[in-house]
SELUM-17351 format. One record per residue (C-alpha): x, y, z. Coordinates in steps of 0.25 Angstrom, whole numbers, plus 2048, in hexadecimal, padded with zeros to 3 digits. Example, Ala and Ser with C-alpha at 12.3 -4.5 7.8 and 13.67 -1.06 7.14 Angstrom:
<sites>
8317EE81F/8377FC81D/
</sites>
This chain:
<sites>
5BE91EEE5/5B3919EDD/5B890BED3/5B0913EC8/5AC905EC2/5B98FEEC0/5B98EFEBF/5C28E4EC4/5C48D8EC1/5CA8CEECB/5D08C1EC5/5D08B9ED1/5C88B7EDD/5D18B3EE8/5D38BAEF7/5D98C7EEF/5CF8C9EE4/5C68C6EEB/5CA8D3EF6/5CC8DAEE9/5BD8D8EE4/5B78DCEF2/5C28E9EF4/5BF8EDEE7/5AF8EDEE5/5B08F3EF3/5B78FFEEC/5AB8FEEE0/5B48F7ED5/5AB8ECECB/5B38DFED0/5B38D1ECA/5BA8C6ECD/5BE8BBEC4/5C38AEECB/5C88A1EC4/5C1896ECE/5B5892ECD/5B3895EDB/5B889FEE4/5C089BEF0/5CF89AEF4/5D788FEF8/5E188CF02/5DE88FF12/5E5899F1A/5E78A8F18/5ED8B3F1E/5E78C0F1E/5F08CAF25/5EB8D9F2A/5EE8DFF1C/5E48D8F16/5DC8D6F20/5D98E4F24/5D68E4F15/5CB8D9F15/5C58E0F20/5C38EFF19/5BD8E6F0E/5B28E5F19/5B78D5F1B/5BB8D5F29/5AF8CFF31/5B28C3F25/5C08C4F28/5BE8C0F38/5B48B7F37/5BC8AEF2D/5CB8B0F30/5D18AAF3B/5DB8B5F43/5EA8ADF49/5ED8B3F57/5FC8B1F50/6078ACF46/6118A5F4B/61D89FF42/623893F49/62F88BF46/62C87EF41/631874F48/63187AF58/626885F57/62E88FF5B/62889DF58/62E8A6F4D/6228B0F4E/6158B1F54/60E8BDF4F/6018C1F54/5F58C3F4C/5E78C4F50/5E38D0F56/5F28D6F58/5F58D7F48/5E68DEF48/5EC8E8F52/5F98E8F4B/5F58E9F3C/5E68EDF3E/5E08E2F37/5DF8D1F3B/5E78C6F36/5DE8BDF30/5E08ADF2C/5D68A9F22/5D389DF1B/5D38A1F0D/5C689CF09/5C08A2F14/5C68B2F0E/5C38AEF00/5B48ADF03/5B38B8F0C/5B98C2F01/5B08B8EF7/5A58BCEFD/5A88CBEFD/5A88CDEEE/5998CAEE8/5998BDEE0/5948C5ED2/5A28CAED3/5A98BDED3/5AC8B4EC7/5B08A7EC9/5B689EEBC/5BF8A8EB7/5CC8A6EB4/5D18B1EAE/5DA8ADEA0/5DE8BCE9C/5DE8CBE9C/5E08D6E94/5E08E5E98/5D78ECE8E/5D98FDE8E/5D4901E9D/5CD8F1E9D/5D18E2EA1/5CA8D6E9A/5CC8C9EA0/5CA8BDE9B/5C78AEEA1/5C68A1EA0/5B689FEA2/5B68AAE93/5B18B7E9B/5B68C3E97/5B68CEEA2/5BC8DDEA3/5BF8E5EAD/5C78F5EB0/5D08EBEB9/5D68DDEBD/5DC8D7EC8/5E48CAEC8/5DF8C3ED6/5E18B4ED0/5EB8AEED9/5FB8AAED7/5F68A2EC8/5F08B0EC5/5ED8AEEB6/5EB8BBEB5/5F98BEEBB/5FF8B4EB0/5F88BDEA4/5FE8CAEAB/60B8C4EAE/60E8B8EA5/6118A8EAA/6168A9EBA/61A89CEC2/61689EED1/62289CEDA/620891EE3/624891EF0/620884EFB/61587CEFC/60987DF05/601874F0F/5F5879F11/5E7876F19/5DC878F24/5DC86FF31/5CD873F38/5D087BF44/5CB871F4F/5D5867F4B/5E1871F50/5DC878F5D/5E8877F61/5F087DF56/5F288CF5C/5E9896F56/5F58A0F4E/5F989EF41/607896F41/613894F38/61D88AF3B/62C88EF33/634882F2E/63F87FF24/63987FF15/628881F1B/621886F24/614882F2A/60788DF2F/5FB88BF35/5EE897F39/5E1894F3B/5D6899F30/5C789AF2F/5C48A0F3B/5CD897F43/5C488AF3D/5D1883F34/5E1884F38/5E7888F29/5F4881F28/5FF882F1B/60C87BF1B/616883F11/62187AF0D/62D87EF04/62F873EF6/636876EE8/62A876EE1/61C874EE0/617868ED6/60A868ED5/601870ECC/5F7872ED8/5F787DEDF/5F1877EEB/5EE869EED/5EC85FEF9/5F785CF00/5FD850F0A/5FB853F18/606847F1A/60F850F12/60B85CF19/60F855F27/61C850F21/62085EF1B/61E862F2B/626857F33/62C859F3E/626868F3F/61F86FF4C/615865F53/60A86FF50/60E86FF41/60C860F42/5FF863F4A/5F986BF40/5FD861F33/5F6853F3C/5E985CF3A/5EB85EF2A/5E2854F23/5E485AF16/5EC865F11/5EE86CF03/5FC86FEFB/5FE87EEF5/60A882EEE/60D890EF3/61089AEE9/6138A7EE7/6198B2EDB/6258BAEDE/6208C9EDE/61F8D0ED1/6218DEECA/6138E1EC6/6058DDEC9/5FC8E8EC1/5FB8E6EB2/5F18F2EAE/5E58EFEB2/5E78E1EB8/5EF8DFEC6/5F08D3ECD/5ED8D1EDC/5F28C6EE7/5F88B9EE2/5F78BDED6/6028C7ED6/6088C5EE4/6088B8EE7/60C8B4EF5/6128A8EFD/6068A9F0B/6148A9F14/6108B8F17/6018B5F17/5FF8C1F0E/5FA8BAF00/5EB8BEF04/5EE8C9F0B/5F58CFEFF/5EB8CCEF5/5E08D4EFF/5EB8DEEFD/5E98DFEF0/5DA8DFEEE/5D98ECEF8/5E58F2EF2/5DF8F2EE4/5D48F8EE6/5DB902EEF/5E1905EE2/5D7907ED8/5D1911EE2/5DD919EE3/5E091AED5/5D191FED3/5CF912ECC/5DB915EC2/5DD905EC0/5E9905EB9/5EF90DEC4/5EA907ED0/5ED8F9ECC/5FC8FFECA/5FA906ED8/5F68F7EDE/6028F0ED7/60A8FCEDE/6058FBEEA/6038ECEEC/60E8E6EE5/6198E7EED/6128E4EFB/60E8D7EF5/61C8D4EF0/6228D7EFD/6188CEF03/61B8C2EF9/62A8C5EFA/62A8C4F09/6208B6F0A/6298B0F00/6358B4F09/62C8ADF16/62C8A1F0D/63B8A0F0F/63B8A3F1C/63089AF23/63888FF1C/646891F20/64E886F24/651884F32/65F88BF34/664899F34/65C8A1F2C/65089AF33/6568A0F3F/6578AEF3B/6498ACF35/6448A8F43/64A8B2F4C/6468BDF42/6388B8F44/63A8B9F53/63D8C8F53/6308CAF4A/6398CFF3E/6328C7F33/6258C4F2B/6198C2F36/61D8CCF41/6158D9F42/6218E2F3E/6238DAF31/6168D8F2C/6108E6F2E/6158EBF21/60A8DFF1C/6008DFF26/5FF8EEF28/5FE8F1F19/5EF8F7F15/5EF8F3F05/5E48FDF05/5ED90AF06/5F4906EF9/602908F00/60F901EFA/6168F8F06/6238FEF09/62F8F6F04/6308EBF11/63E8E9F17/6408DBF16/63C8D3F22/6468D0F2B/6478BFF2A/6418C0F1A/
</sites>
């Protein structure tokens, strides 16, 4: 179905707005994007992109990008913290293709923000705008922002992040829920041959610790999630101590220790997230990835959910023969309640990778064992083998056994 003219405007230009802009002028819509910065780009280090968003990335006609950038993990093993003992190894690489018929990819963010970047033409892109307020005019939106320009459109979408501004004029002040804080950096790969090449997260009472190499195998990404009461600073990210790193860490598995005597400097993020909420479409505005389902990374879906959306949006104007109205209702129908089962279930892991050494540690562990939680093939298919593309409503999941 033809887009008959219809134009979008994007408020935000992030990995999911970005898949938006390129989905929907593939589909003949008049995109523009509107982002805050004053430069495009995207912070932090690691990401993973799982097969539901990466068979996505590919039909956008991204794939030959995709495997020249990412970096593929032969596995993901969970180990306990203090002896290494395996919880779970699950194999990736090519046996997840074969399984889920896409890959796994690990990127480093940077490295997706430009390739989608690059895919949307610059003249579509404007940077310094930070949008200050909407209003829905007849079959119309106006939006307003900071810099004075006025624009309109037949449609917006809300793609601006977890401090969504425009989420805020939809929905009214929100505090986000804060949930640890995290240790973050790059170590160049030639200073950790002999860290093993799969993706690994060590389990420990109140954190956890995870490391996977990125950029095409050229850095090891490492984050260190460790539970506090609070987060005090007004910063969402800021430099952090290596020596408070390694002291957050003591006494854990050698190859943990290995990996923080390589850190020379690491970063501080407080990890947020939104519980889920009732509603995401308001008329003619929706909202899209963490500006409406915000996620803790402890299923690595937050990317790959926000890819959901962009495909899943434009699947919808076309099959509402460009009724926007409808279709933005139909995305909010579809898309909602995946998402908050996806952000339900990684707050859930949050308790879980962080469980006190005891009993319930225990049951946690041997449930692993039998493959009966988050990361074995059986669990994960309901996520992994989702097309966003088909417009399908995930089927209400049985609680995990473990969650």
């Amino acid at each position: 179905m033809a887009s008959k003219g219809i134009s979008v405007a994007i408020v935000g230009g992030g990995i999911g707005g970005l898949t938006a802009a390129i989905s929907l002028l593939q589909a003949s819509f008049d995109v523009q994007v509107y982002e805050q910065s004053h430069l495009l780009g995207e912070v932090g280090a690691g990401i993973n992109i799982g097969p539901n968003a990466s068979r996505l990335l590919i039909r956008l006609g991204l794939g030959e990008e995709c495997a020249r950038l990412a970096y593929r993990s032969p596995f993901f093993h969970q180990r306990r913290w203090q002896d290494g003992r395996t919880l779970t190894k699950t194999p990736l690489g090519e046996t997840i293709e074969k399984e889920f018929g896409a890959p796994h990819y690990i990127f480093h963010r940077g490295d997706l923000h430009s390739m989608l970047a690059k895919a949307v033409p610059a003249k579509r892109v404007h940077l310094a705008h930070r949008c200050t307020g909407i209003e829905q005019v007849a079959d119309r939106v106006c939006a307003t922002f900071e810099n004075g320009v006025t624009i309109e459109a037949d449609m917006l979408i809300a793609a601006d992040g977890i401090h969504s501004n425009v989420r805020r004029m939809l929905r009214g002040p929100e505090r986000p829920r804060f949930a640890c804080r995290a240790y973050r950096g790059l170590i160049p790969a030639e200073r950790v041959r002999d860290v093993p090449p799969e993706s690994t997260a060590w389990l420990g009472p109140g954190r956890h610790f995870i490391h996977y190499f990125v950029s095409a195998g050229r850095f090891l990404n490492f984050v260190g999630h460790v539970e506090q009461d609070g987060w005090p600073s007004e910063s969402w990210s800021e430099r952090g101590s290596v020596d408070d790193l390694r002291a957050a860490y003591a006494g854990w598995h050698p190859l943990v220790q290995r990996v923080i005597d390589d850190v020379d400097e690491t970063f501080i993020w407080a990890v947020l997230d939104h519980p889920p909420v009732e509603r995401w479409t308001y008329g003619r505005v929706t909202m899209l990835g963490d500006a409406c389902h915000p996620m803790l990374p402890f299923m690595g879906q937050g990317g790959a959910q926000a890819i959901e959306d962009a495909i899943a949006v434009t699947a919808c104007l076309r099959r509402c023969e460009n009724d926007v109205e409808a279709a933005l209702k139909l995305y909010e129908t579809v898309r909602l309640p995946r998402a908050s089962q996806i952000q339900n279930a990684s707050w859930e892991n949050k308790t879980r990778f962080h469980l006190p050494d005891g009993p319930a540690q225990e049951a946690r562990d041997l449930a692993m064992a039998k493959g009966q939680t988050d990361w074995s093939y059986r669990a994960v298919a309901w996520v992994y083998g989702h097309d966003a593309s088909a417009l399908e409503a995930s089927p209400e999941i049985a609680p995990i056994p473990g969650h």
